[in-house]
Backbone as XML, in Angstrom:
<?xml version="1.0"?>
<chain id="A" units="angstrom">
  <residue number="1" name="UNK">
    <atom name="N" x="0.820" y="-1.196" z="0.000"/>
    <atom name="CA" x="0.000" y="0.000" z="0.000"/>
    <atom name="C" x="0.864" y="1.259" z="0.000"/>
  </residue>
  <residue number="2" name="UNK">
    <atom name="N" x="2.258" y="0.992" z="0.729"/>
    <atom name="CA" x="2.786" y="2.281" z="0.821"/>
    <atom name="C" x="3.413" y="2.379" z="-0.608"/>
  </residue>
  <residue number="3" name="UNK">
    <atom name="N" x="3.983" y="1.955" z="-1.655"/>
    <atom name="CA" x="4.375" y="2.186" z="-2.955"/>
    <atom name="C" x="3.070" y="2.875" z="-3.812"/>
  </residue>
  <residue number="4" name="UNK">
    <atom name="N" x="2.251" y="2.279" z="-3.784"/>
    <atom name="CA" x="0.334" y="2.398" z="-4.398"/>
    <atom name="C" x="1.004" y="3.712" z="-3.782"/>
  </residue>
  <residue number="5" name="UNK">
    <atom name="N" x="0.349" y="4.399" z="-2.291"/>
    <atom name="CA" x="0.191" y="5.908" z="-2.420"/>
    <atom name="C" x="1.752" y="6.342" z="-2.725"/>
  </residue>
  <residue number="6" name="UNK">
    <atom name="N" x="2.823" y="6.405" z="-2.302"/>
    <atom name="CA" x="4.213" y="7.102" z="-3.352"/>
    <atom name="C" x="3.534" y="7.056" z="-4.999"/>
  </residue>
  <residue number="7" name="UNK">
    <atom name="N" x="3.267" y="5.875" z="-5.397"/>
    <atom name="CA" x="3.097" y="6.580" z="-7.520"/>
    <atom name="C" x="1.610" y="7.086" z="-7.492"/>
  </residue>
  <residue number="8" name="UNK">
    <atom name="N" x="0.380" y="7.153" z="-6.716"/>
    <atom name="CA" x="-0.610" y="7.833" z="-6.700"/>
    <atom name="C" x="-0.519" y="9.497" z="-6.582"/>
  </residue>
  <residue number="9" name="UNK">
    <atom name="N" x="0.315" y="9.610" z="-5.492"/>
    <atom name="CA" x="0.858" y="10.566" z="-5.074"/>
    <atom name="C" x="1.864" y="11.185" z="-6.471"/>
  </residue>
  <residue number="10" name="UNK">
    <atom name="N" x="3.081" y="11.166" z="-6.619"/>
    <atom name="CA" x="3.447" y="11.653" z="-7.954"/>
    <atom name="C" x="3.102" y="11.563" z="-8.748"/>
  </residue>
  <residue number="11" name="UNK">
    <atom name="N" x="1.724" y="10.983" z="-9.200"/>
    <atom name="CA" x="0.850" y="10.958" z="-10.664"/>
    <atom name="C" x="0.315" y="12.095" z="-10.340"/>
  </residue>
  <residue number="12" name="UNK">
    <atom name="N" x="-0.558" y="12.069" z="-9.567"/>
    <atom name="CA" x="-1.848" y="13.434" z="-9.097"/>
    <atom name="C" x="-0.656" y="14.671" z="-9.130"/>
  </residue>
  <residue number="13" name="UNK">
    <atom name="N" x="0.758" y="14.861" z="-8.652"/>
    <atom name="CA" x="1.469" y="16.047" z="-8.289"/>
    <atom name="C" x="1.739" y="16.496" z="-9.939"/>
  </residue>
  <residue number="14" name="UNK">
    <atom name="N" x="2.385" y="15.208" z="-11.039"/>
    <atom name="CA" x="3.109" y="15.542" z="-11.945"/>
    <atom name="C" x="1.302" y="16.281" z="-12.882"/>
  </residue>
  <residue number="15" name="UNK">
    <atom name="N" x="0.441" y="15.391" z="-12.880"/>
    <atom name="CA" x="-0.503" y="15.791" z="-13.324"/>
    <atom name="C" x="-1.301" y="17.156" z="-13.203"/>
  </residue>
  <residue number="16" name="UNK">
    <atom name="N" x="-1.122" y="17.508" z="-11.902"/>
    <atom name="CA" x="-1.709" y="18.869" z="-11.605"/>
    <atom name="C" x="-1.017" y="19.688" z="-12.209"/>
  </residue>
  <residue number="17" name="UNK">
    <atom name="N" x="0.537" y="19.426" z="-12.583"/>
    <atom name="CA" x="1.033" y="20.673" z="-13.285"/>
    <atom name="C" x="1.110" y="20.805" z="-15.085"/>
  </residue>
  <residue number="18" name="UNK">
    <atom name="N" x="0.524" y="19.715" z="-15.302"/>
    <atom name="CA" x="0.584" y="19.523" z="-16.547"/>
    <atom name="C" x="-0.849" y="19.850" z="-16.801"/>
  </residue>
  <residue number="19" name="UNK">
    <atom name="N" x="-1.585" y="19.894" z="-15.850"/>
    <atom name="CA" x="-3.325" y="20.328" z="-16.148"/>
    <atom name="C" x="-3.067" y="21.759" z="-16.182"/>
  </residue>
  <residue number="20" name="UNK">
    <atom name="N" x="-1.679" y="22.565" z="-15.372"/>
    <atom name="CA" x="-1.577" y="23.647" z="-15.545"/>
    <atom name="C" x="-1.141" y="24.487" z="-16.488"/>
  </residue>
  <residue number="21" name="UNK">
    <atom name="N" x="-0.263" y="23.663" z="-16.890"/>
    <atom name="CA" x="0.493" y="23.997" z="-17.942"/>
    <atom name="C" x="-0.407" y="23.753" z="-19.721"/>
  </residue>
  <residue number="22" name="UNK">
    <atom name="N" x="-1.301" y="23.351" z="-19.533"/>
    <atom name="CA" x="-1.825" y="23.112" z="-21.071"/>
    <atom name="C" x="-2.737" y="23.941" z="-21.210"/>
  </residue>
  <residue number="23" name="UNK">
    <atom name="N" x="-3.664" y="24.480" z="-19.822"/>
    <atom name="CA" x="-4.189" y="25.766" z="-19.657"/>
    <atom name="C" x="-3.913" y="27.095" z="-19.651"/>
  </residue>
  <residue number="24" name="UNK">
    <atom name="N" x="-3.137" y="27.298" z="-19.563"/>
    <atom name="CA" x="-2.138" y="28.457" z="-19.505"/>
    <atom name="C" x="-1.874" y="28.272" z="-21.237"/>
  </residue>
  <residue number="25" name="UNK">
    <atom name="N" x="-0.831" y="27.195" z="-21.595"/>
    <atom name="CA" x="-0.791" y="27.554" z="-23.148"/>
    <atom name="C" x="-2.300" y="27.919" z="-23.872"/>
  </residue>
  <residue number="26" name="UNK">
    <atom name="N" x="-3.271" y="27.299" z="-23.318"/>
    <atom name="CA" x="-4.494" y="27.225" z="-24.414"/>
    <atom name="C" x="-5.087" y="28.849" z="-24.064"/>
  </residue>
  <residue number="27" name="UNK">
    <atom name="N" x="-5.015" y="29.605" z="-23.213"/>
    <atom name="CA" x="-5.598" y="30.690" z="-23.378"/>
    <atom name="C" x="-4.431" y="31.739" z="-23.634"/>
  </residue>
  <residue number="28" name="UNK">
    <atom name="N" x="-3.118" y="31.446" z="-23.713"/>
    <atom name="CA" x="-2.204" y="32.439" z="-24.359"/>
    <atom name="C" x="-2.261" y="32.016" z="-25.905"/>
  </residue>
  <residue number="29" name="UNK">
    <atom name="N" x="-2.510" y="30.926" z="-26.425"/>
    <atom name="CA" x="-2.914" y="30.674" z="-27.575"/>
    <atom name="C" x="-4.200" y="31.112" z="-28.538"/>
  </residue>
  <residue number="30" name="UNK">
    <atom name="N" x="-5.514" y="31.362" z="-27.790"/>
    <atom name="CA" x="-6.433" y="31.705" z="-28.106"/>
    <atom name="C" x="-6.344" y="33.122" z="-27.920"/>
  </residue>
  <residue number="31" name="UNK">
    <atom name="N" x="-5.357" y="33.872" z="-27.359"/>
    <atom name="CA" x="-5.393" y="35.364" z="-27.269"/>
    <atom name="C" x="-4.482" y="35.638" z="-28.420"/>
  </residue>
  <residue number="32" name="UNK">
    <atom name="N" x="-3.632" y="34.855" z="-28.633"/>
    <atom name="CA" x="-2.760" y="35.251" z="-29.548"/>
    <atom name="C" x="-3.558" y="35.325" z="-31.134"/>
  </residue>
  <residue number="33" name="UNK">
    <atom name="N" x="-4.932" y="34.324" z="-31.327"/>
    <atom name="CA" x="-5.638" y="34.122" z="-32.725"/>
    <atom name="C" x="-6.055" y="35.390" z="-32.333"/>
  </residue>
  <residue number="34" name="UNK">
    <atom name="N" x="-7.143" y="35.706" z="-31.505"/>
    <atom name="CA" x="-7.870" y="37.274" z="-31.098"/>
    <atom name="C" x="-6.894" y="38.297" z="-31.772"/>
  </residue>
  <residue number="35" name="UNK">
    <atom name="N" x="-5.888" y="38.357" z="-31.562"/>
    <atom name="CA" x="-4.794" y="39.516" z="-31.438"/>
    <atom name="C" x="-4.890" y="39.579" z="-33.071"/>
  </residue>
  <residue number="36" name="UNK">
    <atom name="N" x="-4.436" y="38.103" z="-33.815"/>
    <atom name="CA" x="-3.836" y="38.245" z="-35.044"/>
    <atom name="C" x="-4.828" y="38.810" z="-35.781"/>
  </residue>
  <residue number="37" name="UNK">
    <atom name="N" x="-6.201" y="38.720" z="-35.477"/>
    <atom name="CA" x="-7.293" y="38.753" z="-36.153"/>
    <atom name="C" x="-8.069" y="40.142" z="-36.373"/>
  </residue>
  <residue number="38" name="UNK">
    <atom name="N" x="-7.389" y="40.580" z="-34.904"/>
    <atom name="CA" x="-8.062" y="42.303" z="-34.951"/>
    <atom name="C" x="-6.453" y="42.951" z="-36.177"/>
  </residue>
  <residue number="39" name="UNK">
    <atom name="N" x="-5.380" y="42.338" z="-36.012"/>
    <atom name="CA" x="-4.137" y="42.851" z="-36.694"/>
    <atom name="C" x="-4.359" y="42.912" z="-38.165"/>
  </residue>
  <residue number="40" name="UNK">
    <atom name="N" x="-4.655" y="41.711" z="-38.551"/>
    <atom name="CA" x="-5.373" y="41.441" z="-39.903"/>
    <atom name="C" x="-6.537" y="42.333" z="-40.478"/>
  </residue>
  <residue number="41" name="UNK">
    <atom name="N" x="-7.724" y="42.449" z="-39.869"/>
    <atom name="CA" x="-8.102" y="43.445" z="-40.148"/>
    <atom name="C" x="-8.340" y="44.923" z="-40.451"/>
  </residue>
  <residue number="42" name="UNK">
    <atom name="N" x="-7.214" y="45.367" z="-39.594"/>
    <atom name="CA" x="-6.644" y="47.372" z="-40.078"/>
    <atom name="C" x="-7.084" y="47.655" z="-38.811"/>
  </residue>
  <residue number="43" name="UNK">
    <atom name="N" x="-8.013" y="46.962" z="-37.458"/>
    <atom name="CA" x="-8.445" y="47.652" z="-36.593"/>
    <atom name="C" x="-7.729" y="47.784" z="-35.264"/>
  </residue>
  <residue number="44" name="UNK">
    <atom name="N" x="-7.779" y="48.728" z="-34.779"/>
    <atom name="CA" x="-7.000" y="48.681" z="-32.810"/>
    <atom name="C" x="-7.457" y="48.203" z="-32.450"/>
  </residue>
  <residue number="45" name="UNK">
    <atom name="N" x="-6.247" y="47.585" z="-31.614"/>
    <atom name="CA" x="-6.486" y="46.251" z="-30.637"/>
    <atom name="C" x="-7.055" y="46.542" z="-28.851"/>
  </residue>
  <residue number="46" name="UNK">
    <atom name="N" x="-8.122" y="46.060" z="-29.071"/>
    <atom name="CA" x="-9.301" y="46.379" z="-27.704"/>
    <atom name="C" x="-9.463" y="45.512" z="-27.242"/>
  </residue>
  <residue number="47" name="UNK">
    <atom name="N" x="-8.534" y="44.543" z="-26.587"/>
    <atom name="CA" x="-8.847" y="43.458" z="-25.946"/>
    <atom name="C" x="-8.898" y="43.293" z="-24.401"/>
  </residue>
  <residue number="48" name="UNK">
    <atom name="N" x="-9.314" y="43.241" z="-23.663"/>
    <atom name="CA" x="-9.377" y="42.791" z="-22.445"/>
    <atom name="C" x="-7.847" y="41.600" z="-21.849"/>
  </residue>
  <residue number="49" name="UNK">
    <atom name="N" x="-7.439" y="42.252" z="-21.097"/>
    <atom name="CA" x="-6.462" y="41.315" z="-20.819"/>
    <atom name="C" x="-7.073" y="39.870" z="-20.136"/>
  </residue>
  <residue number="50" name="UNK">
    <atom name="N" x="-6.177" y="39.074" z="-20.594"/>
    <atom name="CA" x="-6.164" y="37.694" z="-20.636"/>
    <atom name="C" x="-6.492" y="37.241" z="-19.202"/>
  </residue>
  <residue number="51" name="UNK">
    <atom name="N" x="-7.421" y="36.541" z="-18.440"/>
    <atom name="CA" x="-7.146" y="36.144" z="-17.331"/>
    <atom name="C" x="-6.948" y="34.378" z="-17.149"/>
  </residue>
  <residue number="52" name="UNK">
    <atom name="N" x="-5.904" y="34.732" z="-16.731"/>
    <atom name="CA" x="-5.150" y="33.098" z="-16.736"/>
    <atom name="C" x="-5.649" y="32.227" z="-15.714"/>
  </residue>
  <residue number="53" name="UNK">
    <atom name="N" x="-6.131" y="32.504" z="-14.979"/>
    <atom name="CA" x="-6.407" y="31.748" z="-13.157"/>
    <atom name="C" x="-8.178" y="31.362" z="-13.759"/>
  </residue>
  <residue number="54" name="UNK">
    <atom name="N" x="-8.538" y="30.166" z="-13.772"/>
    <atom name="CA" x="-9.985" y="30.724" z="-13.503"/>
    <atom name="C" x="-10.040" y="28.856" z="-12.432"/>
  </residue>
  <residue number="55" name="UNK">
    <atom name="N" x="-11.287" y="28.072" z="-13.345"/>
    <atom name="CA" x="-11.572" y="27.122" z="-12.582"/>
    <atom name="C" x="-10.524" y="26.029" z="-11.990"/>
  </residue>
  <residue number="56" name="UNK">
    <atom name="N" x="-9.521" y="26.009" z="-13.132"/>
    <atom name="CA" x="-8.440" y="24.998" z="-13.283"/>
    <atom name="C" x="-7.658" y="25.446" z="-11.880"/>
  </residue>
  <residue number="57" name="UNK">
    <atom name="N" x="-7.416" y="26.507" z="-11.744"/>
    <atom name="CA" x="-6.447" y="26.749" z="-10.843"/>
    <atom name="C" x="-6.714" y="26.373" z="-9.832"/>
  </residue>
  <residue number="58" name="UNK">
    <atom name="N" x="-7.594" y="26.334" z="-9.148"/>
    <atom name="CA" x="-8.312" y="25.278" z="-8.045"/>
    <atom name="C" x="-8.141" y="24.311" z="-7.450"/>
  </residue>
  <residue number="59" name="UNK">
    <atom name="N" x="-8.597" y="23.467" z="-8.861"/>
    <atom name="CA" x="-8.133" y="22.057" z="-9.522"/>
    <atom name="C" x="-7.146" y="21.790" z="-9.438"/>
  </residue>
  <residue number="60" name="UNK">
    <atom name="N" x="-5.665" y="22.904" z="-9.505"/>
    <atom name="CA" x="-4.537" y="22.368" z="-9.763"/>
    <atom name="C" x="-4.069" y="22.068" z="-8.343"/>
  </residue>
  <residue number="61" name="UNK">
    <atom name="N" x="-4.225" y="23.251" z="-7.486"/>
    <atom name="CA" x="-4.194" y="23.249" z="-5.750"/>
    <atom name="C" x="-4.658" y="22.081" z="-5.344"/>
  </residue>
  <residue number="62" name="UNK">
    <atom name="N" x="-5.560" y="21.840" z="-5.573"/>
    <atom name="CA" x="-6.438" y="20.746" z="-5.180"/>
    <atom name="C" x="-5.789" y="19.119" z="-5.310"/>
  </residue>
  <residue number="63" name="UNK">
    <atom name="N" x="-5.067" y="18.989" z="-6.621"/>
    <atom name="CA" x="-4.759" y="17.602" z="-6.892"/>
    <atom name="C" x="-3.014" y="17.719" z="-6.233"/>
  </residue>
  <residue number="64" name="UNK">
    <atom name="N" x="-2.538" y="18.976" z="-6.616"/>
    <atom name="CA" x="-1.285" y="18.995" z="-5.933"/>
    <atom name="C" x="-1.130" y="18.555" z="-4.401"/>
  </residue>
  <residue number="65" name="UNK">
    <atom name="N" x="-2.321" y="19.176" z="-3.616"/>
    <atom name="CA" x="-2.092" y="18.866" z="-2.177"/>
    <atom name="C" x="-2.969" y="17.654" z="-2.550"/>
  </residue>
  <residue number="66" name="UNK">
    <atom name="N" x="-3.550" y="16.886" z="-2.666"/>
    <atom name="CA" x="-3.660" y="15.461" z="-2.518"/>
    <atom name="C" x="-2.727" y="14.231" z="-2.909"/>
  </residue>
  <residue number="67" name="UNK">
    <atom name="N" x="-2.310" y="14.988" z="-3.891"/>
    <atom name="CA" x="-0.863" y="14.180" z="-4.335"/>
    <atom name="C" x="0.392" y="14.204" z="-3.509"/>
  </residue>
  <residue number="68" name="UNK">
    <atom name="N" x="0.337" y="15.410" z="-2.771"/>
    <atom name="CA" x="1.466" y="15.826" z="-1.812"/>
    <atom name="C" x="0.913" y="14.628" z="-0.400"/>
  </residue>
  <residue number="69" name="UNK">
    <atom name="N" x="-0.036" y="14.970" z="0.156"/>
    <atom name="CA" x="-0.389" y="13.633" z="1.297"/>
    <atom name="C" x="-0.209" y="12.637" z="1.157"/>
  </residue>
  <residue number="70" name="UNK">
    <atom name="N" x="-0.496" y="12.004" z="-0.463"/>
    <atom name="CA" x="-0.346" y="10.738" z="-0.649"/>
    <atom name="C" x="1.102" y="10.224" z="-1.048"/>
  </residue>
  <residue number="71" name="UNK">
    <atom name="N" x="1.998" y="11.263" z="-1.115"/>
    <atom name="CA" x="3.170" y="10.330" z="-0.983"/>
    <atom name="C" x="3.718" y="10.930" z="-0.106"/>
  </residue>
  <residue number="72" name="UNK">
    <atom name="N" x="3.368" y="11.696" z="1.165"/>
    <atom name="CA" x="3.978" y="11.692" z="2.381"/>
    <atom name="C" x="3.679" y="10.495" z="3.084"/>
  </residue>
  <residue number="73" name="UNK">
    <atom name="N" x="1.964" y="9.709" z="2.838"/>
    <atom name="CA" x="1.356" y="8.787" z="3.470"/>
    <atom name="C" x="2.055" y="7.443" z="3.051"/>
  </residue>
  <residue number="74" name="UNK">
    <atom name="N" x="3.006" y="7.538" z="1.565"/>
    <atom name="CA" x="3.057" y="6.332" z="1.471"/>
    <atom name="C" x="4.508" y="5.780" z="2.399"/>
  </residue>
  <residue number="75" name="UNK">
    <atom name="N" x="5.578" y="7.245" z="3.009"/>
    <atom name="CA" x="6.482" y="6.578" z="3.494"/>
    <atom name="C" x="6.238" y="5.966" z="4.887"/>
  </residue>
  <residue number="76" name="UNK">
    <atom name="N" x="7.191" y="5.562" z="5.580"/>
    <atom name="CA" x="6.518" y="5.008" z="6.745"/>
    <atom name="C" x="7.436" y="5.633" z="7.913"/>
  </residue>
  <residue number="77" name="UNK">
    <atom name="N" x="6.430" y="5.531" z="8.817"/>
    <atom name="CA" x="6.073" y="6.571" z="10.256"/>
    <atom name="C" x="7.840" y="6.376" z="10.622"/>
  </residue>
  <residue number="78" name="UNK">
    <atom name="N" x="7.949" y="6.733" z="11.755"/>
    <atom name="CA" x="9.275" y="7.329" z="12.602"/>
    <atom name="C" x="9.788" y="5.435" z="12.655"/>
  </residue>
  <residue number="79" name="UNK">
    <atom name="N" x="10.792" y="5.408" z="13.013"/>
    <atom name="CA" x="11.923" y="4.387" z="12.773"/>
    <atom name="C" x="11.853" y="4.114" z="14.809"/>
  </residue>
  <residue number="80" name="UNK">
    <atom name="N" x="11.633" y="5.700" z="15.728"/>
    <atom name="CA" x="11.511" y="5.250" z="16.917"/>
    <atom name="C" x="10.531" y="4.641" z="17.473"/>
  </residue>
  <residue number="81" name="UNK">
    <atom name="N" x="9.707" y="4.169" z="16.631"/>
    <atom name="CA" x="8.346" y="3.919" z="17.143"/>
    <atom name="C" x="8.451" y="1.714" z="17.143"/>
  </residue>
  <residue number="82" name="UNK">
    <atom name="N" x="9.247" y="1.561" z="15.673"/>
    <atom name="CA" x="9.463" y="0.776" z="15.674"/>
    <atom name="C" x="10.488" y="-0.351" z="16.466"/>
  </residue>
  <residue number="83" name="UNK">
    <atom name="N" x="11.315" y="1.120" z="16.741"/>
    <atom name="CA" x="12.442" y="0.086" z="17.677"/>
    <atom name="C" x="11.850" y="0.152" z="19.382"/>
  </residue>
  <residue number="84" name="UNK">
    <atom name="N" x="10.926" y="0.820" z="19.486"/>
    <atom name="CA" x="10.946" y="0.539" z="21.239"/>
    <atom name="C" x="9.682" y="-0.753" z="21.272"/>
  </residue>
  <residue number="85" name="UNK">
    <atom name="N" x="8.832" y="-0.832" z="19.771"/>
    <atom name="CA" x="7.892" y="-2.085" z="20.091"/>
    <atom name="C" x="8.688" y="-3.799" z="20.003"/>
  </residue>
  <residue number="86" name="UNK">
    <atom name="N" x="10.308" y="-3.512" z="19.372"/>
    <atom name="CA" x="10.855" y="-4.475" z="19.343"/>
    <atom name="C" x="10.779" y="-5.417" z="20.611"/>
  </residue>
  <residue number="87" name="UNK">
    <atom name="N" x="11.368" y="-4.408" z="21.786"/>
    <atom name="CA" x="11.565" y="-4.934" z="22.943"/>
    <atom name="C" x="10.628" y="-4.780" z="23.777"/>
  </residue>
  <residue number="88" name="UNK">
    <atom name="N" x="10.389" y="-5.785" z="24.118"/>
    <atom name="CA" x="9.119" y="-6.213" z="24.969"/>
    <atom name="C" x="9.511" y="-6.603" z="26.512"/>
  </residue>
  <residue number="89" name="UNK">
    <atom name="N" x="9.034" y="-6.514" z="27.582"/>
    <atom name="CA" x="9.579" y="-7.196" z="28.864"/>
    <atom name="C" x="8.798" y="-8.379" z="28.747"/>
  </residue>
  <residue number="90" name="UNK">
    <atom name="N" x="9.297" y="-9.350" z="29.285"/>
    <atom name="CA" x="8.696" y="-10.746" z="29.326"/>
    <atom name="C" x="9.899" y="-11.100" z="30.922"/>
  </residue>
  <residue number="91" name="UNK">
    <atom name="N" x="10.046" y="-9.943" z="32.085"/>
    <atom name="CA" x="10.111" y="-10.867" z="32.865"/>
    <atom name="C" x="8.675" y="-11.506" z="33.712"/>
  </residue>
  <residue number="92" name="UNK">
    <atom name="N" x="8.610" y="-12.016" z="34.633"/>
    <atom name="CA" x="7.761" y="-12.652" z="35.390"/>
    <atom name="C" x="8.648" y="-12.891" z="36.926"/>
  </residue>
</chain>
């Protein structure tokens, strides 16, 4: 289980930024057709600046910190926890 959350965990982290990253290109891309299109035509350019953040960005927070828990969750707890259950008293 602890390997499962480590690659759950860096899928969801590598993924959130690649959900970020294709969003970001796709609306600097679609501003850039806008742009060419008022250029092409002879007219000034009246565009509203671009806003990059909308639902995704959320989304991206969102899968990043779940991806971040899940491969903190997948390593395993303190090393002191394990060595004091080693030794047990068994006098009588």
């Amino acid at each position: 289980m602890n390997n499962t959350n480590k690659i759950l965990g860096v899928v969801l982290m590598i993924s959130s930024i690649f959900i970020a990253t294709i969003d970001r290109i796709s609306v600097r891309i679609s501003t850039a057709i806008l742009e060419a299109g008022y250029a092409s035509s002879g007219k000034a350019r009246e565009l509203m600046p671009a806003n990059d953040m909308g639902f995704t960005g959320l989304l991206v927070y969102f899968l990043f910190f779940v991806g971040f828990v899940l491969l903190v969750a997948g390593f395993p707890g303190s090393s002191r926890k394990d060595k004091t259950n080693k030794h047990t008293n068994n006098h009588i």
